[in-house]
C-alpha positions in Angstrom: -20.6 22.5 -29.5 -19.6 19.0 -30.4 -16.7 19.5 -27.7 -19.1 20.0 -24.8 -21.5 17.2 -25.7 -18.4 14.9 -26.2 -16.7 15.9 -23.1 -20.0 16.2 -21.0 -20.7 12.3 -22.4 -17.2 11.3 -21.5 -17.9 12.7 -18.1 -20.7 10.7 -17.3 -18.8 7.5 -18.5 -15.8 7.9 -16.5 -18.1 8.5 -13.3 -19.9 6.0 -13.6 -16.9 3.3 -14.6 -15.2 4.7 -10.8 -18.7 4.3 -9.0 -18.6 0.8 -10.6 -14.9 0.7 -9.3 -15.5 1.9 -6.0 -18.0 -1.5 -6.0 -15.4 -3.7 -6.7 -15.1 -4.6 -9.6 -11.7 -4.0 -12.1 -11.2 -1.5 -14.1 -12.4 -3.5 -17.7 -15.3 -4.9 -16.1 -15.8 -1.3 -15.1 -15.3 0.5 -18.3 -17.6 -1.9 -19.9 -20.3 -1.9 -17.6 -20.2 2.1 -17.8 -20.2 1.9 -22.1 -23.3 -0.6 -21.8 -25.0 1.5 -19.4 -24.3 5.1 -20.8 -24.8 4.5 -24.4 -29.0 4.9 -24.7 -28.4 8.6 -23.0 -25.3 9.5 -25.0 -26.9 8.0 -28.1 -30.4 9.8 -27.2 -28.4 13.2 -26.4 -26.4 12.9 -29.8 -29.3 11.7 -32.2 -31.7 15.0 -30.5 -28.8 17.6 -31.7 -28.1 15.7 -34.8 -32.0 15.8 -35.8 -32.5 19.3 -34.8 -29.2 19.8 -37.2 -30.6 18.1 -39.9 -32.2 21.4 -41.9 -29.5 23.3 -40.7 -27.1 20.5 -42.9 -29.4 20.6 -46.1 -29.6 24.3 -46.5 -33.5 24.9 -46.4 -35.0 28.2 -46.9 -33.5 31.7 -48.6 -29.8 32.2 -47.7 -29.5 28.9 -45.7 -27.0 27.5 -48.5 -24.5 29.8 -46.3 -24.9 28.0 -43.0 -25.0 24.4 -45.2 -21.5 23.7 -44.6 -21.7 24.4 -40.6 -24.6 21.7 -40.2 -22.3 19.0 -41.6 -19.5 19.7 -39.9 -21.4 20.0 -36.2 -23.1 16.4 -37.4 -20.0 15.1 -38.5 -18.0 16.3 -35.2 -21.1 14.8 -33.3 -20.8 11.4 -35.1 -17.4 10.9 -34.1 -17.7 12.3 -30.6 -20.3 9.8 -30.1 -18.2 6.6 -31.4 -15.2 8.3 -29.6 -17.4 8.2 -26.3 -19.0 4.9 -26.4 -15.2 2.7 -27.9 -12.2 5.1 -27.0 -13.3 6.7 -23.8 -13.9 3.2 -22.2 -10.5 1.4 -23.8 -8.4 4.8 -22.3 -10.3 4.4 -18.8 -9.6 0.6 -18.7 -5.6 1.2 -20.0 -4.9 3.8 -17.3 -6.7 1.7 -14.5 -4.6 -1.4 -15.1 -1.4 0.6 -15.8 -2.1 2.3 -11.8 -2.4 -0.7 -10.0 0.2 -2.6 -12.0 2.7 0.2 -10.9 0.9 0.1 -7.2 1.2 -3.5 -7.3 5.2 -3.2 -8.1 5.4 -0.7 -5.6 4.2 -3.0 -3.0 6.2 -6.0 -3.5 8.8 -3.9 -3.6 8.9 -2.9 -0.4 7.1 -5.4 1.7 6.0 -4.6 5.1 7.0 -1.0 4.6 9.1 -1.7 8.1 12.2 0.9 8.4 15.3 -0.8 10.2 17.0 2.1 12.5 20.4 0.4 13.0 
């Protein structure tokens, strides 16, 4: 469960850091954007499932001691997915952008003009 919602969250920030991209601007401005902008829905989405775990974590009612242990470890796993979204997703996306058009950048002035000689 916290696997989707984390990679479902990371989705949405990665799409809308290339729309932002495809706009013009670089690849930190665009990560950054895409954390400021995402983080009320994949704070909203997190908090809802981390609420509605919340009984689920204390153990209320006859037998629920049993499930106890589950409820923390799904708000746990959603607490870190959520930080890992909003910080690490964004840093990765930035990292790999500037490493791709470095290396595009090399490739170009490597071989300027792209003009073949036949002789």
């Amino acid at each position: 469960m916290t696997m989707g919602v984390a990679t479902a969250n990371s989705i949405l920030v990665v799409s809308f850091a290339r729309q932002r991209m495809g706009e013009g601007q670089g690849p930190i401005q665009a990560a950054l954007d895409a954390g400021a902008t995402r983080i009320r829905p994949v704070l909203m989405t997190a908090l809802a499932m981390i609420i509605g775990m919340i009984p689920m974590a204390l153990g209320w009612g006859e037998g629920a001691e049993q499930n106890a242990p589950l409820g923390r470890a799904v708000i746990g796993g959603l607490l870190f997915a959520t930080v890992s979204t909003l910080l690490f997703v964004p840093v990765i996306f930035a990292g790999i952008h500037r490493r791709l058009e470095r290396r595009k950048r090399a490739r170009s002035s490597a071989h300027p003009g792209d003009v073949q000689s036949n002789g």
